[in-house]
MOPAC internal coordinates of N, CA, C and O (Angstrom, degrees):
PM7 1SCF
backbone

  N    0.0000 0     0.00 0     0.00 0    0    0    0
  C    1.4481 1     0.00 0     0.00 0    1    0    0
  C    1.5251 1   108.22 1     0.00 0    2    1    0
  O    1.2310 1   122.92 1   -33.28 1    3    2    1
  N    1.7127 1   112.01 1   146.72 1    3    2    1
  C    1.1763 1    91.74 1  -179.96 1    5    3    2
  C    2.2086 1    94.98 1  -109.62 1    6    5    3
  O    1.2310 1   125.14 1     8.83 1    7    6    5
  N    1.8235 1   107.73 1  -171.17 1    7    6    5
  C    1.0200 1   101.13 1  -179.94 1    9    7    6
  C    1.6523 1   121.24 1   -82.89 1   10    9    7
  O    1.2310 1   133.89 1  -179.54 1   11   10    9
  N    1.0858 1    90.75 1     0.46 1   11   10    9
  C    2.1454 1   105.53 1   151.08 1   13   11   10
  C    1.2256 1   112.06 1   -34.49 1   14   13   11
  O    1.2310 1   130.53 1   122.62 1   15   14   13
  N    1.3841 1    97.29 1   -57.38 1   15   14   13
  C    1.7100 1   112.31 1  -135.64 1   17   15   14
  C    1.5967 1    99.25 1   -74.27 1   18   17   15
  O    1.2310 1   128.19 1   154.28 1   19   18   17
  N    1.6766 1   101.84 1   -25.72 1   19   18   17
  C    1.7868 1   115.04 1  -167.19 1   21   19   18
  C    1.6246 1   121.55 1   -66.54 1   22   21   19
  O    1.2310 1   118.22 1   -67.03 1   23   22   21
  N    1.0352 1   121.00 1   112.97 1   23   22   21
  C    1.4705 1   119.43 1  -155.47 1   25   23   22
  C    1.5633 1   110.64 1   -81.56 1   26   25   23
  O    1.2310 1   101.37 1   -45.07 1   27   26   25
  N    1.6767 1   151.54 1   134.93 1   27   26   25
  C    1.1412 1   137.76 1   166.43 1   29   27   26
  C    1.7141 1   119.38 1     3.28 1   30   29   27
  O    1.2310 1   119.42 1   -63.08 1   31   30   29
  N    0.7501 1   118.72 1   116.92 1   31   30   29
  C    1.5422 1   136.15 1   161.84 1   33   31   30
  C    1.5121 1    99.62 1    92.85 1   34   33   31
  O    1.2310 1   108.12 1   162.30 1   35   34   33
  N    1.0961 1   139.79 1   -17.70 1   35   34   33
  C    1.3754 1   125.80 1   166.98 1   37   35   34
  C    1.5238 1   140.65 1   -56.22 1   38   37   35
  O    1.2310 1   120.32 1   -24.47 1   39   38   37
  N    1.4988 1   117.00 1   155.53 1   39   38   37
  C    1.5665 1    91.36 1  -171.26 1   41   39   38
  C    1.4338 1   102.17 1  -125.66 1   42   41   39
  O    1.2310 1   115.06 1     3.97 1   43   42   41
  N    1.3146 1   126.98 1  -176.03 1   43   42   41
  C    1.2076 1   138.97 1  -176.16 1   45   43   42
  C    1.1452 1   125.10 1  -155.50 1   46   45   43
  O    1.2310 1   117.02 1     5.32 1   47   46   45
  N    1.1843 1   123.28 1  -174.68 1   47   46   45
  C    1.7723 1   137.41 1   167.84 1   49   47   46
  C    1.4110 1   106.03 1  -142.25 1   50   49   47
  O    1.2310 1   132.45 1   -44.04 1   51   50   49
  N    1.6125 1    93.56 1   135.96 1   51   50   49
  C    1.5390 1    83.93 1  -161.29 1   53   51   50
  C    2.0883 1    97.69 1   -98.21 1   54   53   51
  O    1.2310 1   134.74 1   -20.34 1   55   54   53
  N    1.4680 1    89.10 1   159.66 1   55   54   53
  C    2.0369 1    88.24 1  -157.30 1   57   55   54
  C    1.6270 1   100.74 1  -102.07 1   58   57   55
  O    1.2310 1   125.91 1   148.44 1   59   58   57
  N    1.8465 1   106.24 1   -31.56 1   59   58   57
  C    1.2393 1    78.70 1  -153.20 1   61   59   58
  C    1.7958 1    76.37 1  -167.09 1   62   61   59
  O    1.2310 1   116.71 1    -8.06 1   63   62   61
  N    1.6667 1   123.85 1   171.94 1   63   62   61
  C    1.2691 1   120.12 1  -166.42 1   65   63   62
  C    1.6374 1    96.15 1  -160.70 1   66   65   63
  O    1.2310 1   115.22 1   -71.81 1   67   66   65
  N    1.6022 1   126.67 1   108.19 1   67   66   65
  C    1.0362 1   105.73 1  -106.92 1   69   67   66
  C    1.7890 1    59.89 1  -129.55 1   70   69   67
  O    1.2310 1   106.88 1   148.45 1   71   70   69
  N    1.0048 1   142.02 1   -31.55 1   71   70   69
  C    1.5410 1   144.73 1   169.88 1   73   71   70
  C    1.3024 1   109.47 1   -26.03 1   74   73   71
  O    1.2310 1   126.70 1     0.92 1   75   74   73
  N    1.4534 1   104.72 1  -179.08 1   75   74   73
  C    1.6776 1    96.64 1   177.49 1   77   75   74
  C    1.5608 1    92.27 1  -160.66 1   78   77   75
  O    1.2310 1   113.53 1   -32.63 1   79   78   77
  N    1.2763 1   129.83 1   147.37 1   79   78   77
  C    1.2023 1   130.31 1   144.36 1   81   79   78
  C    1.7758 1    96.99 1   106.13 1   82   81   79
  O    1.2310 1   117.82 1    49.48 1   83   82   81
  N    1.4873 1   121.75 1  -130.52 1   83   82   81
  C    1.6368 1   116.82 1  -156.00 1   85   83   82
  C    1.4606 1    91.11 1   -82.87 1   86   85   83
  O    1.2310 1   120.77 1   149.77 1   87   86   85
  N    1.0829 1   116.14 1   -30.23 1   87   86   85
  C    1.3518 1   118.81 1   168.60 1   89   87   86
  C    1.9391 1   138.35 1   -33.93 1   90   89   87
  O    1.2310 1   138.60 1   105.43 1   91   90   89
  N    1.5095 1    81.54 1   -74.57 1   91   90   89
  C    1.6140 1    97.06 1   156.28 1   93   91   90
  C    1.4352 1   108.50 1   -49.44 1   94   93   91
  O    1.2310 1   120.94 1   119.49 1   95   94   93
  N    1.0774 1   115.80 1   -60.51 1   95   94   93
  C    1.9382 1   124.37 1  -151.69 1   97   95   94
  C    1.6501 1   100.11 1   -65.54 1   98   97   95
  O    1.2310 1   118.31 1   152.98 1   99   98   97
  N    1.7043 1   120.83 1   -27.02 1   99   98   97
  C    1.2683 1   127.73 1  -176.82 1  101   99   98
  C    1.7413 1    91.06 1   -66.37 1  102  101   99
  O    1.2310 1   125.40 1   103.65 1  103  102  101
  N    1.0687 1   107.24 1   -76.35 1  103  102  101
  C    1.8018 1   126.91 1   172.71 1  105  103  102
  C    1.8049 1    94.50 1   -23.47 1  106  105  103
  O    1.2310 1   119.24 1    90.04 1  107  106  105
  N    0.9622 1   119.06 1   -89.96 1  107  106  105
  C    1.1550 1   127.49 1  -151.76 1  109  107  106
  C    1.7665 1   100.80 1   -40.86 1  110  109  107
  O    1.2310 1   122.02 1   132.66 1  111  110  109
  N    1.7305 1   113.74 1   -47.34 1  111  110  109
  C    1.1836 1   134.94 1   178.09 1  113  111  110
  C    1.3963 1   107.46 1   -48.72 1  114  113  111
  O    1.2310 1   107.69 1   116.08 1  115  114  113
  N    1.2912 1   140.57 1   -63.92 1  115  114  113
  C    1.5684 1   129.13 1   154.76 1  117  115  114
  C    0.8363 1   126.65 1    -2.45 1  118  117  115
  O    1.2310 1   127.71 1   109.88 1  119  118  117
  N    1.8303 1   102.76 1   -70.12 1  119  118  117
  C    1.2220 1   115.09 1  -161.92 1  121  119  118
  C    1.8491 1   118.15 1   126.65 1  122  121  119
  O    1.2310 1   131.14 1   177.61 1  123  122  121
  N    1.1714 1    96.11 1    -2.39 1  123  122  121
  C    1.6409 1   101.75 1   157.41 1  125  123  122
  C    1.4292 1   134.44 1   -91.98 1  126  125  123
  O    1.2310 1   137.50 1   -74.07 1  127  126  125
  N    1.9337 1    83.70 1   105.93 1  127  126  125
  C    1.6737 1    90.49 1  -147.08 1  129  127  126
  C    1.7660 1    88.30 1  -133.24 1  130  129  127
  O    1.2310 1   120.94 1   -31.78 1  131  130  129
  N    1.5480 1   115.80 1   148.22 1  131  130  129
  C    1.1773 1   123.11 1  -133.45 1  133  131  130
  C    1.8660 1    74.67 1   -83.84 1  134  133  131
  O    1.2310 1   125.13 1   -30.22 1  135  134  133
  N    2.0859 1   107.76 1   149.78 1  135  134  133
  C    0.5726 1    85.15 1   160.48 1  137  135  134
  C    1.7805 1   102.03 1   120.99 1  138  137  135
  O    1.2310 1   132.34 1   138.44 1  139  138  137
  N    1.5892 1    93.76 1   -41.56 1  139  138  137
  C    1.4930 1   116.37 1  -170.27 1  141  139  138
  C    1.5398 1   104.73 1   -96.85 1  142  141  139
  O    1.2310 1   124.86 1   -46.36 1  143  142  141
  N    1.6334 1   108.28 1   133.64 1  143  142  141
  C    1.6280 1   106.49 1   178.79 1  145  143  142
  C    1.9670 1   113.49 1   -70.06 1  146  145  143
  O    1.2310 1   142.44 1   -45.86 1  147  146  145
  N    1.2437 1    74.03 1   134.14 1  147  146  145
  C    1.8971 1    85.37 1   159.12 1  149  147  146
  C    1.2895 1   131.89 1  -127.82 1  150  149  147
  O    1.2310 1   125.24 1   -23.20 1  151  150  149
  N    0.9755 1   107.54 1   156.80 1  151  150  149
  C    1.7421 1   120.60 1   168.58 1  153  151  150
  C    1.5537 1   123.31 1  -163.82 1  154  153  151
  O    1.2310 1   135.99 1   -39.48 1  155  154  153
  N    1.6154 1    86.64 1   140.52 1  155  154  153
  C    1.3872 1   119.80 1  -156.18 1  157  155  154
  C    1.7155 1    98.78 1   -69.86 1  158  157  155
  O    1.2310 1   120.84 1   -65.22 1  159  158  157
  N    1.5405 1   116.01 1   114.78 1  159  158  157
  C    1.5667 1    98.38 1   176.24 1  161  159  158
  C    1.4398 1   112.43 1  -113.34 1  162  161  159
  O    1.2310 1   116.08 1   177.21 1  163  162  161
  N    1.1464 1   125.05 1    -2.79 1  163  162  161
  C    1.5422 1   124.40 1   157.36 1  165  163  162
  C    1.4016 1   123.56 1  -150.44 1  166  165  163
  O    1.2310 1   111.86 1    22.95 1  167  166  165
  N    0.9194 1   132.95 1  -157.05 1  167  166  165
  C    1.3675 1   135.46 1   162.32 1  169  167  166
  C    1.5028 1   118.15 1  -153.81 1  170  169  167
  O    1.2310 1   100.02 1   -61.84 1  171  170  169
  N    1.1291 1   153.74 1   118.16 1  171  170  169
  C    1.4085 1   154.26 1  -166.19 1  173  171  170
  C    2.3389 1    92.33 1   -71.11 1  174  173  171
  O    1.2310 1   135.49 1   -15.01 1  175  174  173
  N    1.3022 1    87.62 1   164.99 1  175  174  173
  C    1.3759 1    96.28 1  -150.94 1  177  175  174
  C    1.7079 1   102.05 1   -71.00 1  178  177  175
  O    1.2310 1   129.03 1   138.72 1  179  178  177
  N    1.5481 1   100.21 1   -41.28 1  179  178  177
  C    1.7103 1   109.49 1   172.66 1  181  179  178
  C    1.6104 1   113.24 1   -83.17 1  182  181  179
  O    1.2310 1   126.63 1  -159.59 1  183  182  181
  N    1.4978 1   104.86 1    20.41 1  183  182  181
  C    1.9012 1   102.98 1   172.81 1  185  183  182
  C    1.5658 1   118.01 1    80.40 1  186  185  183
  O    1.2310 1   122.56 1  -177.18 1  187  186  185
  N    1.7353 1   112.70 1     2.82 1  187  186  185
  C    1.1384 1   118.50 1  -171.63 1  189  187  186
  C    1.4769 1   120.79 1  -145.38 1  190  189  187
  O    1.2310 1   115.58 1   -96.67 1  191  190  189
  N    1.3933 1   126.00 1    83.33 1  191  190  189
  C    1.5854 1   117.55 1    48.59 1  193  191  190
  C    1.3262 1    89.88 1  -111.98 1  194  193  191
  O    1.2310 1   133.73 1    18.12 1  195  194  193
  N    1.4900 1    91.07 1  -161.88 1  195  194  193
  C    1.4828 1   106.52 1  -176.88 1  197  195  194
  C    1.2564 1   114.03 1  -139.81 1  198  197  195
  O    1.2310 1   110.99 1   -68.31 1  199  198  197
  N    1.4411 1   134.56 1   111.69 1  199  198  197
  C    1.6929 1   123.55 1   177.83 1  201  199  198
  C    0.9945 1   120.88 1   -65.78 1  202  201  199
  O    1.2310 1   119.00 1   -47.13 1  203  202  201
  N    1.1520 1   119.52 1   132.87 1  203  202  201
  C    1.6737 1   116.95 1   133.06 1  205  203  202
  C    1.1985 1   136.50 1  -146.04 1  206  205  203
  O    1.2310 1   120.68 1     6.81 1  207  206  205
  N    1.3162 1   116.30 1  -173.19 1  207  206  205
  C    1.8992 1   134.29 1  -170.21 1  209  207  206
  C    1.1178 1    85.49 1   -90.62 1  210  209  207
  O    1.2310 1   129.02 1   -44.89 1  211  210  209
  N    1.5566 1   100.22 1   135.11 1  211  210  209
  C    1.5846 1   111.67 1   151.30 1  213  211  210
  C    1.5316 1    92.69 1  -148.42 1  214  213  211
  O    1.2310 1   114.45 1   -39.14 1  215  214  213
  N    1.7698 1   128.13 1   140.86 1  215  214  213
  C    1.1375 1   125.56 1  -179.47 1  217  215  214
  C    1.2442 1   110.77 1    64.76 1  218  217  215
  O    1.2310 1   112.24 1    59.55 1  219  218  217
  N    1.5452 1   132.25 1  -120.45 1  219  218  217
  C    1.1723 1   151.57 1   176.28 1  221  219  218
  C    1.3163 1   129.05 1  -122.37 1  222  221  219
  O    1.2310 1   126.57 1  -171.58 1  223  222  221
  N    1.7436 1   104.97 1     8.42 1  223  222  221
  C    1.2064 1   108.08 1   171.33 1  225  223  222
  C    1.6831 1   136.32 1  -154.42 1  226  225  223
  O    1.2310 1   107.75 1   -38.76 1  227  226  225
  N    1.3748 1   140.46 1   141.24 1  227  226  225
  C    1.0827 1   137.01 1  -161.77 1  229  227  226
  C    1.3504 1   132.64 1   -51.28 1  230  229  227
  O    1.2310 1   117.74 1   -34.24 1  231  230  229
  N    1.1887 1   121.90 1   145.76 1  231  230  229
  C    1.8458 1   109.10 1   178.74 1  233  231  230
  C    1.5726 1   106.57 1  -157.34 1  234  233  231
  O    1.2310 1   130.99 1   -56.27 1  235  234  233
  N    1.1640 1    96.40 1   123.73 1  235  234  233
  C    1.4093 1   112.63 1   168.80 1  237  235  234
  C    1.6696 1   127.69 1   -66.12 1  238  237  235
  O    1.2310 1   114.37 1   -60.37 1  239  238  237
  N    1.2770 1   128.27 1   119.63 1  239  238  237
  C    1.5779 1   113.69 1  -164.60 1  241  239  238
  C    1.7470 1   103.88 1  -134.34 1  242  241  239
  O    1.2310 1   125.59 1   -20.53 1  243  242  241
  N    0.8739 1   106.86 1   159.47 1  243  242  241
  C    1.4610 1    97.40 1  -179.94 1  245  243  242
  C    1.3769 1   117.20 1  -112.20 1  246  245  243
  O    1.2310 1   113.02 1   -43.53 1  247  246  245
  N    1.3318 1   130.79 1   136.47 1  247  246  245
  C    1.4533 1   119.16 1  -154.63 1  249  247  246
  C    1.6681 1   117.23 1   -59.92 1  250  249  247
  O    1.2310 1   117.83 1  -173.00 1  251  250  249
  N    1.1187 1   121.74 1     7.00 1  251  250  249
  C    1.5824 1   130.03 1   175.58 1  253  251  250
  C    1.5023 1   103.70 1   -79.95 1  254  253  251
  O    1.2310 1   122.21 1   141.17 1  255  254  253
  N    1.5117 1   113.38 1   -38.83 1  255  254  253
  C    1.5195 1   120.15 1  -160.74 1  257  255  254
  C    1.5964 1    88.42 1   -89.73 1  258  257  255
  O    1.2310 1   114.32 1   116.37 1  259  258  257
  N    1.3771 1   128.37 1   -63.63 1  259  258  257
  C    1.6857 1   130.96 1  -169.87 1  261  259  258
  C    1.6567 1    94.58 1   -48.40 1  262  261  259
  O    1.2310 1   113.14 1   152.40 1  263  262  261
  N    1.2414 1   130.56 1   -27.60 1  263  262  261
  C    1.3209 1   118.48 1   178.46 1  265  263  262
  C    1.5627 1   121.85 1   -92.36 1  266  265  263
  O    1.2310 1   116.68 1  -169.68 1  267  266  265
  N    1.7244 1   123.91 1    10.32 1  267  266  265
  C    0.8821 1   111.55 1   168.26 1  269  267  266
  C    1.7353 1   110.25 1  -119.82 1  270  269  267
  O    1.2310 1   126.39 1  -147.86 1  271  270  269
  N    1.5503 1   105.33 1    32.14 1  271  270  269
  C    1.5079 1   119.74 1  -161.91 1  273  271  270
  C    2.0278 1    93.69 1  -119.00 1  274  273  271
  O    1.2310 1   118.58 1   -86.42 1  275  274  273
  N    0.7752 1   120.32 1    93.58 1  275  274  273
  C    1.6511 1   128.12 1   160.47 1  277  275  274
  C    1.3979 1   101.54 1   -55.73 1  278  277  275
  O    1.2310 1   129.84 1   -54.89 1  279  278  277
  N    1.6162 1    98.64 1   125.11 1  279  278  277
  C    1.5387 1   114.84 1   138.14 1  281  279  278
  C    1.3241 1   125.48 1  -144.25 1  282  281  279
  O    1.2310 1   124.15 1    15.30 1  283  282  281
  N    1.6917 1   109.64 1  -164.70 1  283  282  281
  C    1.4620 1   116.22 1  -176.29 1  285  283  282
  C    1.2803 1    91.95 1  -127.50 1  286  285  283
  O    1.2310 1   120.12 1   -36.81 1  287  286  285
  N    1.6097 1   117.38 1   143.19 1  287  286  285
  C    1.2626 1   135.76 1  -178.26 1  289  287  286
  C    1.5127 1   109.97 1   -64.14 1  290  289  287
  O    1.2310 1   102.81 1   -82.01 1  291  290  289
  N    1.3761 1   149.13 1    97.99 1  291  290  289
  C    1.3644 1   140.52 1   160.75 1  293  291  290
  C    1.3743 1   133.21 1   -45.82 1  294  293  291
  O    1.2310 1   111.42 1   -70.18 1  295  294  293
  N    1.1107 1   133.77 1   109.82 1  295  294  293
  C    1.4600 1   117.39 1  -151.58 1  297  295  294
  C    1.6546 1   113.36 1   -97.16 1  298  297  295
  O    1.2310 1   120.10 1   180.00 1  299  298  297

């Protein structure tokens, strides 16, 4: 699953970051780094962007990037 797929209020662990290049290195630069919990805190109405928590702080992603970010559902 990726963190697309994760609907408002759900959480995760993120598995794997599946981009490559300025892309990743932007990602990585945040701080979405495999490994690290997430959760999904909203979703914009047309699916784009999408917030979330990671650590202690917010990030805006756009559903191209949340779809090249693997996780596992936290239960």
């Amino acid at each position: 699953m990726n963190l697309a797929g994760l609907k408002p209020g759900q959480k995760g662990r993120i598995t794997s970051i599946g981009s490559v290049g300025p892309l990743k290195r932007r990602l990585l630069d945040m701080g979405v780094l495999v490994g690290e919990a997430v959760k999904v805190e909203k979703v914009a109405p047309m699916g784009d962007p999408i917030e979330v928590r990671i650590k202690s702080y917010s990030l805006s992603l756009r559903k191209s990037e949340a779809e090249a970010i693997g996780v596992e559902v936290a239960e």
